[in-house]
C-alpha positions as CSV (number, residue, x, y, z in Angstrom):
1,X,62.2,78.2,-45.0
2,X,61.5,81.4,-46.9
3,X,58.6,82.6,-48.1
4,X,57.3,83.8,-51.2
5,X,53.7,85.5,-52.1
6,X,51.4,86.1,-55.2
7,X,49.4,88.3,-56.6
8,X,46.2,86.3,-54.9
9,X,46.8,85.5,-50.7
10,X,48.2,89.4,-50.6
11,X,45.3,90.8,-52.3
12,X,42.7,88.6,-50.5
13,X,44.0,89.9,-46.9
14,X,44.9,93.2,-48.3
15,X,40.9,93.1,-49.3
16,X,39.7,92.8,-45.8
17,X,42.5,95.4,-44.5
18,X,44.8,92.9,-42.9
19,X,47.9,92.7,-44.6
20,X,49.5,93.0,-41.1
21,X,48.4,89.0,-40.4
22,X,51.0,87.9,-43.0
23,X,53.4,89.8,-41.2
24,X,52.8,88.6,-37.9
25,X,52.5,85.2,-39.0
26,X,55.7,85.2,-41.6
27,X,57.9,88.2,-40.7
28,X,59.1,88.9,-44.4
29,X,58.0,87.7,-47.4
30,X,59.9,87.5,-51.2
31,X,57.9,89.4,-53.5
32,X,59.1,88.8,-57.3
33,X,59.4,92.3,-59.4
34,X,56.6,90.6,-61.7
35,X,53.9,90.8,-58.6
36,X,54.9,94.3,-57.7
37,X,54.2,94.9,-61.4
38,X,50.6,93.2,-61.3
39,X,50.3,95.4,-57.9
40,X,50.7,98.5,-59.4
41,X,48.8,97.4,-62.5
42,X,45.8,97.0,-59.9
43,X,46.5,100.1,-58.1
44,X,46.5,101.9,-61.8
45,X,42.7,100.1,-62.8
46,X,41.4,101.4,-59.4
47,X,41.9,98.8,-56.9
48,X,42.5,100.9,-54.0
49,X,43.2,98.4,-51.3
50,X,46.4,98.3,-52.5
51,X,47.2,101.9,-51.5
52,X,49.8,102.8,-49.1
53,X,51.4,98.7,-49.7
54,X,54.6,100.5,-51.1
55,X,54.7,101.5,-47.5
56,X,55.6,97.9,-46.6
57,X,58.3,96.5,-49.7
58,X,61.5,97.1,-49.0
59,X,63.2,99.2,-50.5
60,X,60.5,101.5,-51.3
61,X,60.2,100.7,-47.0
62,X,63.5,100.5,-44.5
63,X,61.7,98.9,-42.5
64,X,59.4,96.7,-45.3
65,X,58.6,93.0,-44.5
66,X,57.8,92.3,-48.2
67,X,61.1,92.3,-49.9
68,X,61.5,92.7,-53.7
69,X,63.3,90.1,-55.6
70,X,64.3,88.9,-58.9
71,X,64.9,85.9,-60.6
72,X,68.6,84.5,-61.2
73,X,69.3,82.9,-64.7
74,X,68.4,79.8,-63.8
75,X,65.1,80.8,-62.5
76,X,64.3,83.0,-65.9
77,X,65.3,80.2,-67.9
78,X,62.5,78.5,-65.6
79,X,60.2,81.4,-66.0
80,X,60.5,80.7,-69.6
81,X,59.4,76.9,-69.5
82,X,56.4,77.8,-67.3
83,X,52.8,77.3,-69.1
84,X,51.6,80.9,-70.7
85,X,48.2,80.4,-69.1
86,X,49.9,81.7,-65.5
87,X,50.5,85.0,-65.0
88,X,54.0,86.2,-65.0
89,X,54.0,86.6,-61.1
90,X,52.7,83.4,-60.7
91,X,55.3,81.8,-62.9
92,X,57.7,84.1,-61.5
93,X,57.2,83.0,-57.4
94,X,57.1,79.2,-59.2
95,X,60.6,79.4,-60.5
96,X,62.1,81.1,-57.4
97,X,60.1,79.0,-55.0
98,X,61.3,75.7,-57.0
99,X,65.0,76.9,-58.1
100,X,65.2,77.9,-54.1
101,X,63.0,75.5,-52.2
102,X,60.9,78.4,-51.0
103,X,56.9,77.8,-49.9
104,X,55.0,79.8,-52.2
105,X,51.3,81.3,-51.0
106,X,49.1,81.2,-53.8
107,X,45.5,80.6,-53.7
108,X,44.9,80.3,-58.0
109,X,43.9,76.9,-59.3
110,X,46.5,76.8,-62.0
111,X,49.6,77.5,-60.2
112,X,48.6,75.3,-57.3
113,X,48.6,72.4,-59.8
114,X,52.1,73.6,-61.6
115,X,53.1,73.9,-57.9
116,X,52.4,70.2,-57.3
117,X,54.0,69.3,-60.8
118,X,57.2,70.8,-59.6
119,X,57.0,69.6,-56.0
120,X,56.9,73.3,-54.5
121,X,55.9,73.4,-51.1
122,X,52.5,75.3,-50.9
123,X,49.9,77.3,-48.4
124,X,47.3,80.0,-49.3
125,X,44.6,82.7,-47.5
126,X,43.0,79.2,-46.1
127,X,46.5,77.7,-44.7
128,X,47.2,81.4,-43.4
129,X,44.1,81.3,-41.7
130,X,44.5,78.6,-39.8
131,X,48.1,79.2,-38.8
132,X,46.5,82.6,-37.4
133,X,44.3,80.0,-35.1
134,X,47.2,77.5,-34.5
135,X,49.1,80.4,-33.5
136,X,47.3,82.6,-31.5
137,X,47.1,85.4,-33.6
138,X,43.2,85.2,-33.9
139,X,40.1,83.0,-32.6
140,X,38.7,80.7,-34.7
141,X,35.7,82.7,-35.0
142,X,38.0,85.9,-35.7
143,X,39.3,84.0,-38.5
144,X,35.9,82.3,-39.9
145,X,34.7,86.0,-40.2
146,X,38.0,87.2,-41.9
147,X,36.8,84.1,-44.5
148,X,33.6,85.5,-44.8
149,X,34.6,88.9,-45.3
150,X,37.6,87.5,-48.3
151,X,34.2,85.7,-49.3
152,X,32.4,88.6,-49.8
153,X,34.9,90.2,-51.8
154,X,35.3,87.4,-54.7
155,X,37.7,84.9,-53.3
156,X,36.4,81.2,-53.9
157,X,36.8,78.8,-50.8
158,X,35.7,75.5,-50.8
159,X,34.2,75.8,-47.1
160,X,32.9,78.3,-45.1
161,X,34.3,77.3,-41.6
162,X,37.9,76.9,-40.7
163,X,37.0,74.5,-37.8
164,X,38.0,71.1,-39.4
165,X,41.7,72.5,-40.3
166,X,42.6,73.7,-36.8
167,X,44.5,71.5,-35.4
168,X,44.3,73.0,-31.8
169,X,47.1,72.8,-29.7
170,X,50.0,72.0,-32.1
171,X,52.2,74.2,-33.7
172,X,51.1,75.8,-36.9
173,X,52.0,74.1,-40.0
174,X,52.3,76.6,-43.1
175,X,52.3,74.3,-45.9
176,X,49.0,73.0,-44.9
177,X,46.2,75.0,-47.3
């Protein structure tokens, strides 16, 4: 299944300076035009831990693992339907990730619950976290302090300690989170 991202999970682990976990745990990952645009609308207000992430989209990047996409008709015609409340990324990775049966990483309230309206498979920062465990890629106290640190920087979790979603053992699962 393919993957597509949000303004929200990428600047959550771009925030801690660890954009290279959604690599390891996804190889690639769509990015719609419209989040590139809310990107660089960041970069421009002076959120520097974006810098350097044109460095990783392809095509800006041969070798990129986020990889630019737009929206077919059918998927603007989507767009168009979505509630005005979401940003335009957020409607943007909903009608790909729905028109395309893609799991979309999101971690805002709103497009979590349009998500669910339109039966689109779902993770976020906490899901990726604990694939990171289930994985291998990190400890579970590696990735408690990651939480911490996302904490730290504004993200709202609704628990402090990844330890009841870990499933040790068993293959990660990316649409739980």
């Amino acid at each position: 299944m393919s993957i597509i991202t949000n303004t929200t999970v990428l600047s959550n682990f771009a925030r801690i300076g660890h954009l290279d976990l959604l690599r390891n745990l996804f190889g690639v990952l769509a990015l719609p035009l419209e989040v590139l645009a809310e990107i660089q609308d960041a970069q421009a207000e002076g959120y520097t831990f974006f810098d350097g992430v044109e460095q990783v989209i392809t095509p800006f990047a041969a070798d990129g693992w986020l990889q630019l996409v737009s929206m077919t008709e059918a998927e603007l015609q989507l767009f168009a339907m979505m509630p005005a409340r979401l940003h335009r990324g957020e409607r943007a990775c909903l009608a790909i990730a729905r028109q395309r049966s893609w799991l979309m990483l999101t971690d805002d309230r709103a497009a979590r619950d349009e998500a669910r309206r339109h039966a689109v498979a779902l993770s976020g920062s906490l899901g990726c976290l604990v694939l990171s465990v289930e994985r291998h890629h990190a400890s579970l106290d590696q990735a408690n302090r990651w939480l911490a640190s996302m904490m730290a920087q504004g993200y709202r979790s609704p628990l402090t300690d990844l330890a009841s979603l870990v499933k040790p053992g068993l293959p990660g699962d990316p649409q739980r989170g």
